[in-house]
C-alpha positions, -999 to +999 in steps of 0.1 A: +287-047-206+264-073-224+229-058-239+198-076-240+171-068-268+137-054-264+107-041-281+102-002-280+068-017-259+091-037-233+113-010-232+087+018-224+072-012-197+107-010-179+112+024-178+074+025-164+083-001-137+115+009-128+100+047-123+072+029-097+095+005-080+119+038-071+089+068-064+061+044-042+059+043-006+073+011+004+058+020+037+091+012+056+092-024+045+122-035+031+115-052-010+075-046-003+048-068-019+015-050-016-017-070-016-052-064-005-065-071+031-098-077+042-115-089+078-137-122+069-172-120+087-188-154+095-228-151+100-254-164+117-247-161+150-269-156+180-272-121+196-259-139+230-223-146+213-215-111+196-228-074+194-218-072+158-244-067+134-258-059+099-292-051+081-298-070+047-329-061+019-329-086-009-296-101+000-277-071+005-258-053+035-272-019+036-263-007+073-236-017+099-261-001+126-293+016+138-281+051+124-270+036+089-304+022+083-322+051+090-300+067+065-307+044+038-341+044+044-344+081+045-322+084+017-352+066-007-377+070+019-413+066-005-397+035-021-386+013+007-413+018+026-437+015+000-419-019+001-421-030+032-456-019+041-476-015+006-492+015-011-519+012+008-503+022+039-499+057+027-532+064+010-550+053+042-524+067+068-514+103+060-520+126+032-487+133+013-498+171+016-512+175+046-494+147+071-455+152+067-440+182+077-418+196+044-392+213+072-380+184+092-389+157+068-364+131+089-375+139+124-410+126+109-393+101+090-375+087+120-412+084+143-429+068+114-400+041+113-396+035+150-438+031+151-436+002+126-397-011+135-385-028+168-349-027+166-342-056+186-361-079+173-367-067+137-368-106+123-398-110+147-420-088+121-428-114+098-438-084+071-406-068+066-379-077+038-350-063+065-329-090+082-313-082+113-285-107+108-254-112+141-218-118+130-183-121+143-154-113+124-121-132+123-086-127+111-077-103+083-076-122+055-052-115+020-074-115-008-069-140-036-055-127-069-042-094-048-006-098-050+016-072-070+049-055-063+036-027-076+019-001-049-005+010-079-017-024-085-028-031-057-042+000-053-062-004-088-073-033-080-086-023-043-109+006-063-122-014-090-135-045-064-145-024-033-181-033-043-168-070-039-142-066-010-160-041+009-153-009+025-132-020+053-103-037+030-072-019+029-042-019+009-008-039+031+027-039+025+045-073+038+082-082+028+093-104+000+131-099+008+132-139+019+122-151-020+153-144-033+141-144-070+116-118-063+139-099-044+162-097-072+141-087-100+127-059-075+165-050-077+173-053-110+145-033-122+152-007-097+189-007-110+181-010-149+196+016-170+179+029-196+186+055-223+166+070-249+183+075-282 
């Protein structure tokens, strides 16, 4: 048997690779390449062509639908609004004190935001920062840079960009059994032996 020399650093690496290539869930795919997957949204479209659509404030998605964009407004309620319609819409309006009821604080919430908001044609009020903006979404697309035969990679990786891949992308498993060399070294550091001395 021939031996091959390695730093005590390389050496700890294989035993930590050859402990994840043997313990992950190769999610019954045979030699497993994980990667990151992620539907690609094109926008922009009219509301004739697709149902699907999102709110955006200063560039930003903040809802998927009606119900998420009461939430986020209610969630910061005084600020966004204070936004959208100016201070002066609440000193001349309501009194803090007197005008919203403390014990259902959203039930009010949600009738002051359907008096100023028409849903279906929020981009029609010229004063408000929200876009009502229609997509369609196509293919599932494999991120760049996502590749890893390592489960925990790819799961990393997945937590550390969801701000930038979003909150749909998933973690996949495809095969790399057909690219023999990376097949192999799956193998070989599956089959490695190693022994502390």
């Amino acid at each position: 048997m021939k031996t091959i020399k390695v730093s005590d650093k390389q050496y700890e690496l294989l035993k930590k690779w050859k402990e994840l290539l043997n313990t992950q869930d190769n999610r019954g795919t045979r030699d497993p390449i994980y990667y990151i997957k992620s539907p690609e949204r094109t926008y922009g479209f009219d509301r004739e062509y697709t149902d699907k659509y999102v709110y955006i404030f200063d560039g930003e998605e903040i809802a998927e639908d009606d119900s998420e964009l009461f939430e986020w407004l209610y969630d910061d309620w005084e600020k966004e609004l204070s936004k959208l319609f100016g201070d002066a819409t609440y000193e001349n309006e309501f009194d803090y004190e007197k005008d919203i009821p403390k014990d259902d604080l959203k039930e009010w919430f949600i009738k002051q935001f359907d008096r100023y908001f028409d849903l279906d044609d929020i981009n029609e009020a010229i004063w408000c920062s929200i876009e009502k903006v229609y997509y369609i979404t196509s293919d599932e697309i494999a991120m760049d840079n996502s590749f890893s035969i390592f489960e925990e990679d790819a799961k990393n990786l997945l937590e550390g960009r969801r701000y930038a891949y979003g909150d749909k992308s998933y973690t996949y498993a495809d095969t790399c059994w057909r690219s023999d060399n990376m097949s192999k070294l799956r193998d070989f550091l599956m089959m490695i032996e190693v022994e502390d001395k």
